[in-house]
Legacy VTK file of the C-alpha trace (Angstrom):
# vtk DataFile Version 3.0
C-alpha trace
ASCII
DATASET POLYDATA
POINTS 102 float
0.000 0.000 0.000
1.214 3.173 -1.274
1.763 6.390 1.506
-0.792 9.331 1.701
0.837 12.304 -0.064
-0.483 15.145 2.560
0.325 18.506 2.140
-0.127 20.840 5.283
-0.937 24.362 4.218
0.649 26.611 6.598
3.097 23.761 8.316
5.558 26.329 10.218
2.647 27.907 11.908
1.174 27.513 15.595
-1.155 24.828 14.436
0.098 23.615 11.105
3.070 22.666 12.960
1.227 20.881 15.824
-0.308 18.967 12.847
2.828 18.299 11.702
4.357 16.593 14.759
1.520 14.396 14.712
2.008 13.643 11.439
5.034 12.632 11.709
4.591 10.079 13.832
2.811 7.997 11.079
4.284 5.535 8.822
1.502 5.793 6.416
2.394 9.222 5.029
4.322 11.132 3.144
4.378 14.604 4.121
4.439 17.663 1.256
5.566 20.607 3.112
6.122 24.054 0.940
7.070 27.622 2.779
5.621 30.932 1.850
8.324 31.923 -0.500
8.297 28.339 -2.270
4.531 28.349 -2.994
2.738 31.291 -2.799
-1.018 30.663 -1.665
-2.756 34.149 -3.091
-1.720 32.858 -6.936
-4.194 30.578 -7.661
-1.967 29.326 -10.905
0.475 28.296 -8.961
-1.882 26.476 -6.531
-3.509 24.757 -8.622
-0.043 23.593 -11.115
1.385 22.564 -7.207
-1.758 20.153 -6.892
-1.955 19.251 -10.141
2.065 18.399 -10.403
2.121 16.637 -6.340
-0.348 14.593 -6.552
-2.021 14.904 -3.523
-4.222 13.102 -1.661
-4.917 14.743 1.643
-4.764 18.488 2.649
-4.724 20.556 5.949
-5.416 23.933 5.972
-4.394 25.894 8.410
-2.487 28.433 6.293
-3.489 32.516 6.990
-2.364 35.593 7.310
-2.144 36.882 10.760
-0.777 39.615 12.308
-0.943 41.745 15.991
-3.596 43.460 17.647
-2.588 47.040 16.327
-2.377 45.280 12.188
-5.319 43.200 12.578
-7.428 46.763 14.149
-5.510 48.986 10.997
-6.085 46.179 7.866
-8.835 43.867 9.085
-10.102 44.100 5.483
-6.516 42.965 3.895
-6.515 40.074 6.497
-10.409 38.660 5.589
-9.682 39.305 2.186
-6.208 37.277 1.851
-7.375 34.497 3.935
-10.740 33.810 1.658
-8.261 33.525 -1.208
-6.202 31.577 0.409
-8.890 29.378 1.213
-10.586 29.517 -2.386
-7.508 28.561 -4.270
-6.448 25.427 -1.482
-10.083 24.229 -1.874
-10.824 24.823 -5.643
-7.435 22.986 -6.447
-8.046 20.346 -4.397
-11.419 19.852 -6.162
-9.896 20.091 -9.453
-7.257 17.484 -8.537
-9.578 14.695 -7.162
-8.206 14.854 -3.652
-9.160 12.779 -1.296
-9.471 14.920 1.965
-9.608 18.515 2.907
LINES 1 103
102 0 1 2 3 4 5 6 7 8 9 10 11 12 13 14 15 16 17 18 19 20 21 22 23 24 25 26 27 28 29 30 31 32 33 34 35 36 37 38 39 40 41 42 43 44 45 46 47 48 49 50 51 52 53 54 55 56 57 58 59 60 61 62 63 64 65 66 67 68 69 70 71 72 73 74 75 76 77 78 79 80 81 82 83 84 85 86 87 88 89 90 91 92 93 94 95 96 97 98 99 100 101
C-alpha cells in the first residue's frame, strides 16, 4: 500500500506545525511541506499547477495571514480578504485534482 501524499498548508505555523508533529509520527504518510516563498497561496496558478504536479491526496489547511492586535485593528479588510483567497484557491485545487481529503 502506497503512503498518503499530505500537504499541510501553513506547516511552520502555531497549528500547522502541531499537525505536523503528529504527522510525523505515522508511517503511512508522506508529508508535502512548501514555505511561503516556495509556494505562494494568493496565486491561484500556482496552486492549482502545485496540486496538479504533487499529486495529492490529503490536505490541511491551516495556512493565513495573521498579524498583531494594532495590524489586525488597521487592515482587518486585507486580512479577511487574503485568507478567503487563500482558502478559495487550497479548496478549488483540491477539487480540481480529485483529492481525497480537505
Amino acid at each position: 500500500m502506497s503512503k498518503q501524499r499530505v500537504f499541510i498548508a501553513g506547516h511552520r505555523g502555531m497549528v500547522g506545525s502541531a499537525i505536523r508533529r503528529q504527522l510525523e509520527q505515522r508511517g503511512d504518510v508522506e508529508l508535502v511541506l512548501r514555505t511561503r516563498d516556495e509556494l505562494n497561496l494568493l496565486d491561484s496558478r500556482a496552486v492549482h499547477d502545485f496540486f496538479a504536479s504533487e499529486r495529492i491526496d490529503q490536505v490541511y489547511l491551516a495556512a493565513a495571514k495573521v498579524g498583531g492586535i494594532v495590524a489586525n485593528n488597521t487592515y482587518p479588510a486585507d486580512f479577511i480578504y487574503q485568507n478567503m483567497m487563500i482558502e478559495s484557491n487550497i479548496i478549488h485545487a483540491a477539487h480540481q485534482n480529485d483529492v481525497n481529503k480537505l
